[in-house]
N, C-alpha and C positions, 0 to 999 in steps of 0.2 A: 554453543558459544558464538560462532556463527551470525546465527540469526539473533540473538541479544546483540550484538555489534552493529549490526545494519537497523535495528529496530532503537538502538540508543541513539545515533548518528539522526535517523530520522525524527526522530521528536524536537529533537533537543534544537531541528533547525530552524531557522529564521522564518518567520510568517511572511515568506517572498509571495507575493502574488505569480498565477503562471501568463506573464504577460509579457505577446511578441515583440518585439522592434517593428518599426514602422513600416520596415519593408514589406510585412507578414500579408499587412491590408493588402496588399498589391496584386498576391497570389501568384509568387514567383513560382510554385512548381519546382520543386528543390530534387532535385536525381541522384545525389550523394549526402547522406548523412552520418552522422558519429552521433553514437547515444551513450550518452555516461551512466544510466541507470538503467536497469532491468523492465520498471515497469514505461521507462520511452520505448524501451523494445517493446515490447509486448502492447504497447497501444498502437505503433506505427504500424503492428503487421495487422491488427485489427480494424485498421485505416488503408486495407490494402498498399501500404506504401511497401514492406518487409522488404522488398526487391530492392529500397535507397538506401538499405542499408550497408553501406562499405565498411564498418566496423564497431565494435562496442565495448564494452567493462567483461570483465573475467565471470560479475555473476547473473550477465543475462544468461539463462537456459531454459528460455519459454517464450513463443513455443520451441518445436526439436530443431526445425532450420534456425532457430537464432545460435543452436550448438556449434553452428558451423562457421561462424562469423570472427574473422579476424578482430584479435585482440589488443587491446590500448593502454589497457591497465586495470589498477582494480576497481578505479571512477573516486577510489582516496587517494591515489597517487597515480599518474598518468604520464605516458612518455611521449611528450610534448612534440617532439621532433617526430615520432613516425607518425604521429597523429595530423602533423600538416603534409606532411611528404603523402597524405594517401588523396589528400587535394579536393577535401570535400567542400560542398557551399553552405552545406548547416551543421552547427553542430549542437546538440541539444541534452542540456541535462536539467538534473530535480529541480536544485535550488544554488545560490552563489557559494560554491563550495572555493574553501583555497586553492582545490586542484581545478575546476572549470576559471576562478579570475586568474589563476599564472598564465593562462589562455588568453586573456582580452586581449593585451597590446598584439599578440601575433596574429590572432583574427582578424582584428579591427584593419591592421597594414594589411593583408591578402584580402580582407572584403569578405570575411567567412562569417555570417551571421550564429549570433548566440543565442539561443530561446531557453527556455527557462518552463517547464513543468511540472506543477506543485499541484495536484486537483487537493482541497478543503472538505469538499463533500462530497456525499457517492454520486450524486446528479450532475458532477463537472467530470467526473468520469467518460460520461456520451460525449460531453459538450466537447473533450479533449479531442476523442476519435472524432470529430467532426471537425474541427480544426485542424488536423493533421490533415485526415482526407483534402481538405481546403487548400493547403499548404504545397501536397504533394502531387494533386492532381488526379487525386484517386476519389472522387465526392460518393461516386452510384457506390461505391462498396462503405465507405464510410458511414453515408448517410443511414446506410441499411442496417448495420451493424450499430449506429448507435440509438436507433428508431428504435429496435429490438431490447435494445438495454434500456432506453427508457421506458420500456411499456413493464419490462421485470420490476426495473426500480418502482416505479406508479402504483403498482400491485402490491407491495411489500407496503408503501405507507398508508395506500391508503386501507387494505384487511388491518392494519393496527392502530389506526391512527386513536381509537378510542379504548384501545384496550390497557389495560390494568397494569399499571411498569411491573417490570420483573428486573431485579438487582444482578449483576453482574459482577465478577472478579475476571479477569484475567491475567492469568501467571506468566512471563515471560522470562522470570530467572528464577533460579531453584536456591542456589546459594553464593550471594544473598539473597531474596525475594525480591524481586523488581515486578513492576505491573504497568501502564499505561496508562497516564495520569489527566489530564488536558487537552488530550490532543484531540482538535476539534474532526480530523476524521475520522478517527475511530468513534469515539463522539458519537457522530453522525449517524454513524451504521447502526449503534445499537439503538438510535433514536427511533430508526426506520421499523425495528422491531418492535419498539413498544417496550425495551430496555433500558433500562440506568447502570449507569456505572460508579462502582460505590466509591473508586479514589477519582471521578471525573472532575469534582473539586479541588482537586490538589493543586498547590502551589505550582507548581514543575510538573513537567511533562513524562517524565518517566520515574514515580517516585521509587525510592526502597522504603520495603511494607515488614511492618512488625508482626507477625506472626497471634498473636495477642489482640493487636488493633482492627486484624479482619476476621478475628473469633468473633469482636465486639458487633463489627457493622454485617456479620452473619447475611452474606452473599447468599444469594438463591440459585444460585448458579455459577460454578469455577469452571473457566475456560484453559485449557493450556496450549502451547507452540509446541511441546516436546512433537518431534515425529517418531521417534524410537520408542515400542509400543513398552517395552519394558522401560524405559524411566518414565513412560507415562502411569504405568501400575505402579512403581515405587511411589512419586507423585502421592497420587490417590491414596495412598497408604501411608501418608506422610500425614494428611489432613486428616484420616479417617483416625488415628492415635492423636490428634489433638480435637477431637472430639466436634467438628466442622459440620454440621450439617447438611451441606450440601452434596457432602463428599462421604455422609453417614449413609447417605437415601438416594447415591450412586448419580445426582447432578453435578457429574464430571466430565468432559468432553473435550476431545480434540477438537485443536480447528489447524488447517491446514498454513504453517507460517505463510508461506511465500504469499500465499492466494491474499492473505487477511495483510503481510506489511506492506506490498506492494500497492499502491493506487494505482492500478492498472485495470483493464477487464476482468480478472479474474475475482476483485474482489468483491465483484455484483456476484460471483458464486460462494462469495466465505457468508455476504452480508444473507442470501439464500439460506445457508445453512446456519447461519446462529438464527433466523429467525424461524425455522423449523424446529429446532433445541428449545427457545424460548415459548413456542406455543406446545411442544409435547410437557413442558411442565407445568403450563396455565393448563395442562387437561389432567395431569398426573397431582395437581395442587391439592391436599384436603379442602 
């Protein structure tokens, strides 16, 4: 439930662009930060900055040193007050949430700048850790780390760029059925594979799916979030009694939540692994 909560909150949010205040050009070199989302942690310590970090949300836990990181809240609700008293100079979350704007006017008087990080596609991913690097004064480890991601990412589009879509479901709630509808990063990822996504047309960004309706658009592939291997075999066994193809002929597959909802580094390793999934079934395909 968990991660349906964090993965609802994300879709459903505003198409903010992730773009700094004017200061950013200047390249202040920022030495204390506050990050509202798990995946600004997990970029910043891949921008070698991890060390400005003076505190974060409840569900950064990646990497293990972010375990260790004084806490501000859960990045939905945030305690305002110990979060100025820790006297940081940036403080940086996803997108304009109600709990980052009850922050502007206290920022804005102490001079604590606000940034805003939303990556769209897997290739703003680098571009993010290089911007941060930028930001923090860490570029030689930045640049290197996002050099490396973009040479992964390169490799993934271009072995598919010609190959054959392969249809996509993925599951993100069991009851009701919920899946990931619009959202141009996910989107994205699976484009990288050589993937479609069969509710990618939908209205809304995180539709609920009738049961009936994805018999009909007969997916070639159901992905699930469950991490608990026994609801993931219940799952499986849920589709396999409604007679689902995919899930007849065992193309069913975890993917690991955190890695796939966060835009962070990690999800250059989820977008890895579904496109590993999607070409053992272009080989496994009658």
């Amino acid at each position: 439930m968990r991660q349906l909560v964090f993965l609802l909150c994300c879709v459903f949010a505003h198409n903010v662009l992730a773009l700094a205040p004017s200061k950013a050009s200047a390249a202040p070199h920022y030495k204390r930060a506050v990050t509202l989302a798990p995946h600004v942690t997990e970029l910043l310590y891949a921008a070698g900055a991890g060390d400005y970090i003076i505190a974060t949300v409840s569900s950064s836990d990646f990497p293990e040193a972010a375990k260790h990181l004084p806490r501000v809240g859960s990045g939905i609700t945030l305690n305002n007050e110990h979060l100025i008293n820790l006297n940081p100079d940036v403080v940086i979350a996803w997108q304009p949430s109600q709990a980052s704007l009850t922050l502007t006017p206290s920022l804005g008087t102490l001079e604590i700048e606000l940034l805003f990080s939303q990556p769209k596609r897997l290739a703003e991913i680098p571009s993010e850790v290089r911007r941060f690097g930028h930001l923090f004064g860490t570029e030689a480890i930045a640049n290197a780390k996002a050099e490396a991601m973009d040479r992964r990412i390169q490799r993934l589009s271009q072995s598919h760029q010609d190959a054959q879509p392969v249809s996509v479901f993925l599951e993100v709630g069991s009851n009701p059925i919920y899946t990931i509808g619009n959202d141009a990063l996910f989107n994205d990822v699976l484009a990288v594979c050589g993937a479609v996504n069969v509710y990618g047309s939908s209205q809304v960004a995180a539709p609920q799916v009738n049961a009936e309706d994805l018999l009909q658009k007969n997916p070639a592939l159901v992905f699930t979030t469950l991490d608990n291997p026994k609801a993931q075999s219940e799952r499986l066994a849920y589709w396999q009694r409604l007679q689902l193809p995919a899930a007849l002929n065992q193309h069913f597959h975890a993917i690991d939540p955190d890695a796939l909802y966060r835009p962070g580094p990690r999800l250059v390793d989820a977008a890895e692994h579904i496109c590993e999934l999607v070409d053992a079934f272009r080989v496994a395909r009658p």
